[in-house]
Structures are given as structure tokens and as C-alpha cells.
N, C-alpha and C positions, 0 to 999 in steps of 0.2 A: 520629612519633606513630603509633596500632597504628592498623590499616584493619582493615574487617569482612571476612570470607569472602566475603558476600553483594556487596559494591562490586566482587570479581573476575570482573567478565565480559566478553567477547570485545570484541573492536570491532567498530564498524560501518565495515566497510570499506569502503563507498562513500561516506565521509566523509573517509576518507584519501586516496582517491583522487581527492575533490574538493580537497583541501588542496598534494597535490602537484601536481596541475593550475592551481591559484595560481599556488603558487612556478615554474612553466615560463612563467606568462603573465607575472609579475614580472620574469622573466628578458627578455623582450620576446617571445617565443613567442607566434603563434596558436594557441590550441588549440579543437577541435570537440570539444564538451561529451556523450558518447555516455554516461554513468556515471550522472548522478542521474536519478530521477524524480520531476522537476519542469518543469512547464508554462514552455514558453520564452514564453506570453503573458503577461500579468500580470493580476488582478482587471477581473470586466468594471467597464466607467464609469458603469452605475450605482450599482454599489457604491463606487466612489471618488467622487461627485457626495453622494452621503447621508450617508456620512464627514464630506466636509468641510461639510456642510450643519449637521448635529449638533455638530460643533466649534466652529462660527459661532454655534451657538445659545446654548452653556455648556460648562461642566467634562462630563467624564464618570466617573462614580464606579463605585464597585460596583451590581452588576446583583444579582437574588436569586441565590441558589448556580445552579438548577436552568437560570435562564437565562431573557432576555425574553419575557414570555408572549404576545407577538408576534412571535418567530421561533419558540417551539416549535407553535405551531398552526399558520402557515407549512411547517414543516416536517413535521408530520402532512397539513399537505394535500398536501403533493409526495408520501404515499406512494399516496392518493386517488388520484392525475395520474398517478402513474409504472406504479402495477398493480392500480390496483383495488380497495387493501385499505384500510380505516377504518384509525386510528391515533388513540387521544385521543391530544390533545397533554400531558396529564396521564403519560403515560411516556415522554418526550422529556426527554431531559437534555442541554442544551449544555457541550461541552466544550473544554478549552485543547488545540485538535485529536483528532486519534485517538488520540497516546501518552499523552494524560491518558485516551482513552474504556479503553486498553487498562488500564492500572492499575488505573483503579476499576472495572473488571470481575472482574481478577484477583482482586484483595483480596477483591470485596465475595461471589464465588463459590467461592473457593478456599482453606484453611487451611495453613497450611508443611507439608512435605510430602506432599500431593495430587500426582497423579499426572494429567500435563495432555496431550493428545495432540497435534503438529502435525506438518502433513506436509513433508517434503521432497523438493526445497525451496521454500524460504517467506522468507516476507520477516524477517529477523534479531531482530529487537527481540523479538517474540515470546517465543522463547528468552531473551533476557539479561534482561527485563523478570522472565519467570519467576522465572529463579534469582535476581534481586535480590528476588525475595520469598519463596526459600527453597519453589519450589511448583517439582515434578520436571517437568523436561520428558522426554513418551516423544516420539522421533523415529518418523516417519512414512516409511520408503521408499519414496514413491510411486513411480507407473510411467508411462514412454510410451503403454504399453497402456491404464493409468488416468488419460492426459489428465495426469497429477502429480497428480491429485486423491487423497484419504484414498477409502477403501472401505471397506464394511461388515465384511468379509473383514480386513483391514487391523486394524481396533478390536478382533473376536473374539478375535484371536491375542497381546489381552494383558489382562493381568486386574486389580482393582479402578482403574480408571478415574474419576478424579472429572468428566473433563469432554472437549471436544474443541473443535478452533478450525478454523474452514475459511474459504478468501479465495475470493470467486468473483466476480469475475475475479482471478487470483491475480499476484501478484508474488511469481517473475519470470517467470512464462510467460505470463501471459495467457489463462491457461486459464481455462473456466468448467464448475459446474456445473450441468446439468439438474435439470430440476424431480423428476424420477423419481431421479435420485442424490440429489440434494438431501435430498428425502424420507425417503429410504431412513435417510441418516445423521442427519438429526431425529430420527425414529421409533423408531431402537436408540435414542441417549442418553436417551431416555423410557423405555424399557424397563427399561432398566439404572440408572434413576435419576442419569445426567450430564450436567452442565450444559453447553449447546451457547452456542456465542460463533461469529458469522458477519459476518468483516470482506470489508464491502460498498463499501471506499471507494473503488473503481474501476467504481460503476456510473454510468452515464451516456454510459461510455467503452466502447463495445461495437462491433462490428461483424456486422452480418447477424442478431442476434436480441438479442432484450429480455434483459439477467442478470434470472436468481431470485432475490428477496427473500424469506429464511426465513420471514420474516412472510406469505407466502401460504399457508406451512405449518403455522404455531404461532405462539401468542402468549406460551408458553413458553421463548424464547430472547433471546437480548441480539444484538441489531445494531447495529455499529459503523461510522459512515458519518463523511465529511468533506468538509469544503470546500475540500481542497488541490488536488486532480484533475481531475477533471469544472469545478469551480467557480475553477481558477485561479487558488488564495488559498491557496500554501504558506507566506508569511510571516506571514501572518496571526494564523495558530494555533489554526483553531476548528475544530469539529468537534461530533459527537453522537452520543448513543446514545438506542437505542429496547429498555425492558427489561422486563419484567412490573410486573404493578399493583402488587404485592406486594412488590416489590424498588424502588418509589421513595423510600420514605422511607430506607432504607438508603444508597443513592447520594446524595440529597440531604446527610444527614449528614456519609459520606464527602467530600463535593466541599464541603461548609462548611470543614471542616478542613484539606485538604490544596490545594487549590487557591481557599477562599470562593468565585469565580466564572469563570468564561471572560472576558478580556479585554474590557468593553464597545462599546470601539471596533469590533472585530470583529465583535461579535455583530450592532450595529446593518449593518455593511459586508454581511456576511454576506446580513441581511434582504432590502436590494436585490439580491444577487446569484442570489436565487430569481426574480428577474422579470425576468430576461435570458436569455433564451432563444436569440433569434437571435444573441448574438455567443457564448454558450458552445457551439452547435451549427457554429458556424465552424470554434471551436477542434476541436470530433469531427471535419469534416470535413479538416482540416488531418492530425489525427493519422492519417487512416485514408488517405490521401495517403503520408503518411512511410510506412506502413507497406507500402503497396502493392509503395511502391520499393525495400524494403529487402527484401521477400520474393524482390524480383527482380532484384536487385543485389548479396545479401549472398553467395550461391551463386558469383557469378564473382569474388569477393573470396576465396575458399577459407574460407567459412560454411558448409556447406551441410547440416549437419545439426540441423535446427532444426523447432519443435513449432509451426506457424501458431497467433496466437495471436486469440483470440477478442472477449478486450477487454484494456483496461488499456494502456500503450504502449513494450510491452517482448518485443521478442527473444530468447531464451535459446539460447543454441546450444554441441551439444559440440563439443571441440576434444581430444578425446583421438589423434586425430593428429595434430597440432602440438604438445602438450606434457602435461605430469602438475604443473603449476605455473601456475594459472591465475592465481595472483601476479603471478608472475616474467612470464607472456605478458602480460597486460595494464600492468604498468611498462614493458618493451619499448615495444607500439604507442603509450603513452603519450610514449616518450622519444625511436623514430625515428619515427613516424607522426605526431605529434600530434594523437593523436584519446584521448580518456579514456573506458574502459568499465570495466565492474564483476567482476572476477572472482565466477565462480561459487560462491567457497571462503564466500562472504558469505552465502549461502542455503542450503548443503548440506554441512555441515562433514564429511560422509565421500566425497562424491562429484563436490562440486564444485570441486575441483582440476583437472577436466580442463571446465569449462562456461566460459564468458562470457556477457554481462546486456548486450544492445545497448538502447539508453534512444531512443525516438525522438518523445521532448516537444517536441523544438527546430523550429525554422524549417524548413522542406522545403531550403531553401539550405544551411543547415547540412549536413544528411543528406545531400546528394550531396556535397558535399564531403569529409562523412568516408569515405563510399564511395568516394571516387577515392583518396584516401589511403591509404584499408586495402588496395587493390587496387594500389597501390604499393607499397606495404610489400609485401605476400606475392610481388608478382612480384621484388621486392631481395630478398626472403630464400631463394627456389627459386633464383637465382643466386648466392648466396653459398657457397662451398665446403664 
């Protein structure tokens, strides 16, 4: 049977790399889980306490499209709590996670052909989501210099621009933006009349200062946040966007038809996990632990060129002295090391061929053991002829 043009998009390669990391533990293999990014804790126990409270009570059916209007006021007040800024809950759209927030962003801002800006690199889906909606992706070479972050300088140097997407804290670096950069790339796409999209779903997850919420900036932008991260509810599937007054009934409509609503269960799970503060603040300090160690361990592992990263719970590091096959290197440490991380080539399709994606969501246990490991490996492979 024929396939559309549109269905031919890349893979997500840290999906394959989670898939062969299976088939090694099926094999009877230990493997240290270094590749995805996902929270090795699970949903705090509030939120699994109200679940199963709500299941005890009845069925759970469809919710309205836009989502409980008890989690989106909720989650307008956490913008109150987080920085300061008012938030009707009346532009709060709950969604079936971030890849449903990403869709109905795309769609509901962008026409086939549009010309969409993101930086490299970035986290995948972005790009293939695009092109399965037939809306251009320009690629962003960002820089060490620029944190990876997109610049003003950056957008200039290309012309009719429908719009631009920026992560801060970004995956995979971890990088974030300031309120003064921040700005800066707000205030062009108003200029220039393009729509700005500001995926925030690694705030929470920071180290040594508060991430920017474009919303201190404009209420002219669409933010994209979720409960997978910070909230430790990647199976879940829920998520949200916050998007102008003027673009709710649009979204609404959208999300009747192509998703009717966010998974109920979720949504209410979701609810209690806004009022767990003390065990998600665990979970930061666990990660910012992992990360300590890794900044000072991945160096004697032969890491060592690598962007400290600010939030989110991920490592990037080049390795274009070890190899120009960031494939080929990470199936390696996967097959003698036992440790699973994410080639670079997943985020930066011209550049990251020589990078790797160290993931360090997992147990603090975990991470040193995959650091004794990698540190294994690299001193077995300086002695190999």
C-alpha cells in the first residue's frame, strides 16, 4: 500500500537505543540506563493516592477537550508560585503530554510550507513533527559561545520566518536562557510578525537560578510545559499549554477532534502531583547530585569536553576525538560497557556525529556505576592495539 511523503521522518534514536538495550537485558545483561530522559523515580504518592481514590469512586470518562477546570486553575496558580506572573486559567489547555502540546501548536500557528526556526541541537521530534506537517524546518547552528542557544543574529540571517521554537532548559544540554536573551528573541518575532513557541518542560529542574518563563515577557506566545520531568509522570501522558486569549477557542476545537481530551486519569493524577512539593524537590535534589558527580567523573572517563549544564538532567559532550560515528560509539559502550547513551546524531543531524547525550535521571547508584564502567571501557580501548 502507497505511504505519504509526510510519514518519512527520521527516527527517534533514543528509542532505538532504548529497544536494543531490552534485547541486551533479555539476553540476561545488566545494563545502566544513561540514554533516555526519564525520571528513574516514579509519580509522587499523592498523585497515585487520588488515582486510585477517583477509581474507587467510578468510571472515568471524557473530561472537556480544554481539560479539568480544576487542574487548569491549578496550574495557572503554579505560574503565580513559580514567577510572579497571573495566568487566567481560561488559556491553559491540558494536553495528551507535550507531543500532543507540540502538534496543536504547529497546526494551530503554522500552514504547509511555513518556515519554522529551531536550534541545533534540540531535541528531535520538533523536526519530524514539523515535516509530518509538511511546515519547513530552518536549522539553527547554534554555538558554545551561544550557550546552543538561537540568537538574534541567528534569525536575521534568514528571511520570511513564520515563527521560532526555543527550550530553556534545553535538551540536550541543559542549557538555559536569560531573561535579557530571552527577550531579546520575544521582541524580534513581534517585530517581524512570528510566532514564538517556548518549550519549558524542564523547568523545575534547574540548578543555581530560577529558568525564564516567556510569559514574564509576553502574553503573546504559546508555552509548552509538562508533567513528565519536574513532575515524574512520563507514562502518564499529560501535559499543557499556556497560549493567548485569542487562540483558545482555536486549540479547543483542534484538541475536540484530534485528541477530544487528555486522558482523565491523568489529569486528575496530574492535579495531586501540584501539591507535592517536598518529594518532587527530592527528586531536584537527587538529580543535581547525579550531576555534581558526573561533571567530576566524566572527565577521567575521557568526557571531557562538555557544556555544564544549567537545568534539565543531561550531559552533552563532544567526542570528536574518539570517533565521527556517534552511532557506531554509543552501540560500542552499549555492547562492551553496558551502559546505554544517546548519540548525538539524534539532536544535530550535521554535527552530531561526533557528540553523546549522558541522561542522568537514574538512581545516583546507577551513575557511578556507569561511570566505573565507561572508565573501563576507555582504559580497555587505550590498550587495545
Amino acid at each position: 500500500m502507497r505511504t505519504s511523503r509526510r510519514s518519512d521522518v527520521a527516527p527517534f534514536i533514543v528509542m532505538d537505543v532504548m529497544e536494543a538495550a531490552r534485547r541486551e537485558e533479555e539476553s540476561g545483561r545488566h545494563i545502566i540506563h544513561m540514554e533516555v530522559g526519564q525520571p528513574g523515580t516514579g509519580a509522587p504518592q499523592k498523585a497515585v493516592e487520588a488515582l486510585t481514590e477517583a477509581m474507587d469512586a467510578g468510571s472515568l470518562g471524557y473530561t472537556v477537550a480544554l481539560g479539568l477546570p480544576e487542574l487548569r486553575q491549578r496550574i495557572a496558580q503554579l505560574y503565580l508560585d513559580w514567577y510572579g506572573v497571573e495566568v487566567s486559567p481560561e488559556r491553559v489547555v491540558v494536553t495528551a503530554g507535550s507531543s500532543a502540546a507540540f502538534q496543536l501548536a504547529f497546526i494551530s500557528l503554522f500552514d504547509a510550507g511555513d518556515k519554522v526556526a529551531i536550534g541545533d541541537p534540540g531535541y528531535p521530534s520538533y523536526r519530524n513533527i514539523l515535516k509530518a506537517l509538511d511546515i519547513e524546518v530552518v536549522d539553527v547552528e547554534t554555538t558554545l559561545g551561544a550557550r546552543f542557544q538561537p540568537t538574534v543574529a541567528d534569525l536575521a540571517a534568514v528571511s520570511d520566518l513564520a515563527g521560532l521554537l526555543v527550550a530553556s532548559p534545553a535538551n540536550p544540554t541543559g542549557t538555559m536562557l536569560g531573561k535579557e536573551e530571552l527577550e531579546a528573541l520575544v521582541r524580534y518575532c513581534e517585530r517581524n510578525d512570528m510566532a514564538f513557541v517556548s518549550d519549558e518542560i524542564y523547568h523545575g529542574i534547574e540548578y543555581g537560578k530560577k529558568a525564564v518563563t516567556a510569559l514574564e515577557i509576553s502574553d503573546d506566545v504559546y508555552v509548552i510545559n509538562s508533567f513528565s520531568k519536574y513532575f515524574s509522570m512520563t507514562g502518564w501522558r499529560i501535559g499543557w499549554m499556556i497560549v493567548p486569549e485569542d487562540h483558545v477557542r482555536h486549540l479547543e476545537r483542534l484538541m475536540q477532534n484530534l485528541f477530544i481530551c487528555a486522558p482523565h486519569a491523568s489529569q486528575i493524577a496530574a492535579l495531586a502531583a501540584l501539591d507535592a512539593p517536598e518529594e518532587l524537590e527530592g527528586n531536584l535534589a537527587l538529580y543535581e547530585k547525579n550531576r555534581e558527580l558526573l561533571l567530576k567523573e566524566l572527565p577521567g572517563a575521557g568526557f571531557d569536553k562538555i557544556a555544564p549544564p544549567d537545568g534539565a538532567f543531561y550531559i552533552y559532550a563532544d567526542v570528536s576525538d574518539l570517533t565521527d560515528d556517534s552511532v557506531e560509539l554509543a552501540k560500542q559502550i552499549l555492547i562492551e560497557a553496558g551502559v546505554a547513551v544517546t548519540p548525538g546524531l539524534d539532536f544535530d543531524p550535521k554535527r552530531g556525529n561526533t557528540t553523546l547525550r549522558f541522561s542522568y535521571a537514574r538512581s545516583t547508584e546507577d551513575i557511578v556505576e556507569g561511570v566505573r564502567r565507561l572508565k573501563n571501557w576507555m582504559a580497555d580501548r587505550k590498550k587495545a592495539p
